[in-house]
C-alpha positions as CSV (number, residue, x, y, z in Angstrom):
1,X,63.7,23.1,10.2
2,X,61.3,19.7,9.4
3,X,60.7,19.3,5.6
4,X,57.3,17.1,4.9
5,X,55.6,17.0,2.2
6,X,51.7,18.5,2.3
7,X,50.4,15.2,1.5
8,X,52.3,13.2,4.4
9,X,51.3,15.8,6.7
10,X,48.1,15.4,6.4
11,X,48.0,11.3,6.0
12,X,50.7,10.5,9.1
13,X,48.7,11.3,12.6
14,X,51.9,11.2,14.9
15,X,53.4,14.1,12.0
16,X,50.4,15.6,12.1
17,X,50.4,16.1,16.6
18,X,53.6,17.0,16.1
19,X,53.4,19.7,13.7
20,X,49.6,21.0,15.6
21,X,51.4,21.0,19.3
22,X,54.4,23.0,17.7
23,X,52.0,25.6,16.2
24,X,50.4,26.2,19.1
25,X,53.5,26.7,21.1
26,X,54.8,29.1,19.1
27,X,56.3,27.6,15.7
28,X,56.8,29.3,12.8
29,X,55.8,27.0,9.6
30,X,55.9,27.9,5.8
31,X,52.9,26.7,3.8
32,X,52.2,26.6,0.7
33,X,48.8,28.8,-0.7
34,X,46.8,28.9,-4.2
35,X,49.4,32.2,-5.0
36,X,52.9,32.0,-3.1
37,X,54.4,30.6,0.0
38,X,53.6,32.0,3.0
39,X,54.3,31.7,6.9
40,X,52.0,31.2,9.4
41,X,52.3,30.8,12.8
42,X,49.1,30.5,15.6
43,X,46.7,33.6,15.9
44,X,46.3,33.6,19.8
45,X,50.8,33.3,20.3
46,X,52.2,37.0,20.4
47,X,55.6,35.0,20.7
48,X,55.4,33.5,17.0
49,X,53.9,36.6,15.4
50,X,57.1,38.6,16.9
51,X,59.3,36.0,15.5
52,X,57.3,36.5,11.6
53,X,58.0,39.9,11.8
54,X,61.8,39.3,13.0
55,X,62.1,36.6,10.1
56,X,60.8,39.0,7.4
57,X,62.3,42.4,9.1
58,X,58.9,43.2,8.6
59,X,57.1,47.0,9.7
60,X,54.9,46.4,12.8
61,X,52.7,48.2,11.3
62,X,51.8,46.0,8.2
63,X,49.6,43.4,9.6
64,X,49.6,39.7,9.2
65,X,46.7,37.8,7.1
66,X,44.1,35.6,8.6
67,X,43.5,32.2,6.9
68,X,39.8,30.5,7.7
69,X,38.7,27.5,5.4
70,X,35.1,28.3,4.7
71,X,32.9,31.7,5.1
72,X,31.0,30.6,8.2
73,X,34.2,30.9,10.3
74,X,34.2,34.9,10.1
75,X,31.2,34.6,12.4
76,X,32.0,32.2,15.0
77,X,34.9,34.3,15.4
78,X,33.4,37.6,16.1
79,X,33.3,39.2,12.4
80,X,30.6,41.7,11.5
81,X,29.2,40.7,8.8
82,X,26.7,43.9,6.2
83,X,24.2,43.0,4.9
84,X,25.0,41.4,1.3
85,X,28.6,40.6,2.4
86,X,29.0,37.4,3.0
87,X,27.5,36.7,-0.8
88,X,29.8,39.2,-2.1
89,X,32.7,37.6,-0.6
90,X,31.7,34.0,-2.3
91,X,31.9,35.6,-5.4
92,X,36.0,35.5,-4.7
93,X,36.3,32.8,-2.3
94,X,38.1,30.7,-2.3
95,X,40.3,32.7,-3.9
96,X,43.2,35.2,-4.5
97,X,41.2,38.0,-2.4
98,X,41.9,39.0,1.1
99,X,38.9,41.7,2.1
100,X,39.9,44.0,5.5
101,X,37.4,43.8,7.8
102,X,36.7,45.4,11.5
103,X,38.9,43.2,13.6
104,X,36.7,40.9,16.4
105,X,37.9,40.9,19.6
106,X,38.6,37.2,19.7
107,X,40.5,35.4,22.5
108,X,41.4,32.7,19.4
109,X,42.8,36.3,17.5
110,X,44.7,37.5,20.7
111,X,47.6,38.3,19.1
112,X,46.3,40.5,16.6
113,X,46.9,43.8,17.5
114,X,45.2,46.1,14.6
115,X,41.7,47.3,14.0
116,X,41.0,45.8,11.1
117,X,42.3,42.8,9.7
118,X,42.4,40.6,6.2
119,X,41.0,37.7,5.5
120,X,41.1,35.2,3.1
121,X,40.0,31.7,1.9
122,X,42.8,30.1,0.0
123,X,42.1,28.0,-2.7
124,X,44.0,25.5,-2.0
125,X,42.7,22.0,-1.0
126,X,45.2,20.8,1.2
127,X,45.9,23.6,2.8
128,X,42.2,24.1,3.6
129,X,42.3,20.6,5.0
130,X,45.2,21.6,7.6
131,X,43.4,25.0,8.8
132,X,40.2,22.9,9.4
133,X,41.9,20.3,11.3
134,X,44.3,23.0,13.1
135,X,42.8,23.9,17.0
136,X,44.3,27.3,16.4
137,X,43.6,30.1,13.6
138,X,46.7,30.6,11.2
139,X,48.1,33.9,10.6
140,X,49.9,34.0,7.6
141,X,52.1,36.4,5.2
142,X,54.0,35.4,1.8
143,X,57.7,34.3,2.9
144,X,60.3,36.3,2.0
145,X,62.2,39.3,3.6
146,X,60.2,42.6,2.9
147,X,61.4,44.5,-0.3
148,X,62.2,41.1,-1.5
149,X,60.3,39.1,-4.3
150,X,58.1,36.4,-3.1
151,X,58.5,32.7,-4.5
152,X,57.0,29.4,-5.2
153,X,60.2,27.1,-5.3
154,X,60.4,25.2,-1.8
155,X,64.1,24.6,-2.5
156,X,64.6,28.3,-2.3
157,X,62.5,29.0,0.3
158,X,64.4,26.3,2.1
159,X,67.3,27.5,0.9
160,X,66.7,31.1,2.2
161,X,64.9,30.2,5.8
162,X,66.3,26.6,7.1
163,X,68.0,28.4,9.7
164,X,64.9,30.6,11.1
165,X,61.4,28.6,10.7
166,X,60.7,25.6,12.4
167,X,58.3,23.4,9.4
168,X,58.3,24.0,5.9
169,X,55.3,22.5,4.5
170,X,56.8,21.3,0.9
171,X,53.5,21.8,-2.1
172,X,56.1,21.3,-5.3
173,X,56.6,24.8,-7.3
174,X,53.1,26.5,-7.1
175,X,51.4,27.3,-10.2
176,X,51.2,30.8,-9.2
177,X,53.4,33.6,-8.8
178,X,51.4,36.7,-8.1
179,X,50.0,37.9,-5.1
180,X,46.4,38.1,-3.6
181,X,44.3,41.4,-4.1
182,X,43.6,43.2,-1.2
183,X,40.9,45.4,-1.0
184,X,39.2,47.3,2.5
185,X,35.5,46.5,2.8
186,X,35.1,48.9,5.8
187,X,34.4,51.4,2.7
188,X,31.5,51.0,0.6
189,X,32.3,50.2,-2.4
190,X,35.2,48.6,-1.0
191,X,38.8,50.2,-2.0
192,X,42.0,47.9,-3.9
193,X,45.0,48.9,-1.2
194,X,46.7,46.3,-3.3
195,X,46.0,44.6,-6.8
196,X,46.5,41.3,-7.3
197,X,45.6,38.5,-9.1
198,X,41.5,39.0,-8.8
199,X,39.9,42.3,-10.2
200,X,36.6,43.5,-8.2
């Protein structure tokens, strides 16, 4: 496992190659977010995304979390976007709210496997700064083993993973502890499968 801090990742170009060639190969990176800690690994690398759910002993049938850094991405990448959605999403974003959305058929998504996906815009400068410069989409979920509790220590997280991830992206202790609120806008009004931090 690499240790660097957020801010030398994003200020040291030969860490930064590094860290963007390993992604796209199939790393597995921690990172932190504006609520926990999360993995992520590259969208389009079936390889990494088994490895997340190894890592976490997570169901295949829970999917993993699409990251994009601003609202324009969802359609560039396919999303379908109602009427009045987009400018109900800015309401939350960036922000603690991942909505579930039909999935695109995107070759940048390939390893996606579910009909509908989450999505969310952290808020969370630097981290919004590595998805825009990344050449792949992240998929993320909090890191911890499933059934545990989540965390925002690094030293833990460290602590916990060392021997299974390939980066952790060290943000200090997070401010936050809880986790994003997930509700499915397929339905109209859209239905909480998960409340979090934001209310609708």
């Amino acid at each position: 496992m690499k240790r660097v801090s957020v801010d030398q990742l994003l200020k040291d170009k030969q860490l930064w190659n590094e860290f963007s060639v390993s992604l796209q190969n199939g790393a597995v990176a921690v990172i932190p977010t504006d609520t926990l800690y999360g993995f992520a690994v590259a969208a389009d690398c079936e390889k990494a995304v088994a490895r997340v759910y190894e890592i976490k002993n997570r169901s295949s049938r829970k999917p993993l979390i699409l990251f994009v850094d601003r609202i324009e991405e969802l359609a560039k990448l396919g999303f379908e976007l109602k009427d009045g959605l987009p400018e109900q999403l800015k309401k939350y974003w960036p922000g603690a709210l991942t909505a579930v959305l039909p999935a695109p058929g995107h070759p940048q998504l390939c390893a996606f496997n579910f009909s509908t996906m989450g999505v969310r815009i952290p808020n969370h400068q630097m981290l919004l700064e590595i998805i825009r410069r990344l050449p792949v989409r992240l998929l993320t979920t909090s890191a911890n083993r499933s059934g545990d509790p989540s965390d925002v220590n690094p030293d833990v997280i460290a602590a916990e993973f060392a021997g299974e991830i390939d980066w952790l992206v060290d943000g200090g202790i997070l401010p936050e502890g809880m986790a994003s609120t997930v509700a499915d806008f397929t339905q109209s009004p859209p239905v909480i499968l998960r409340q979090g931090k934001i209310k609708l």
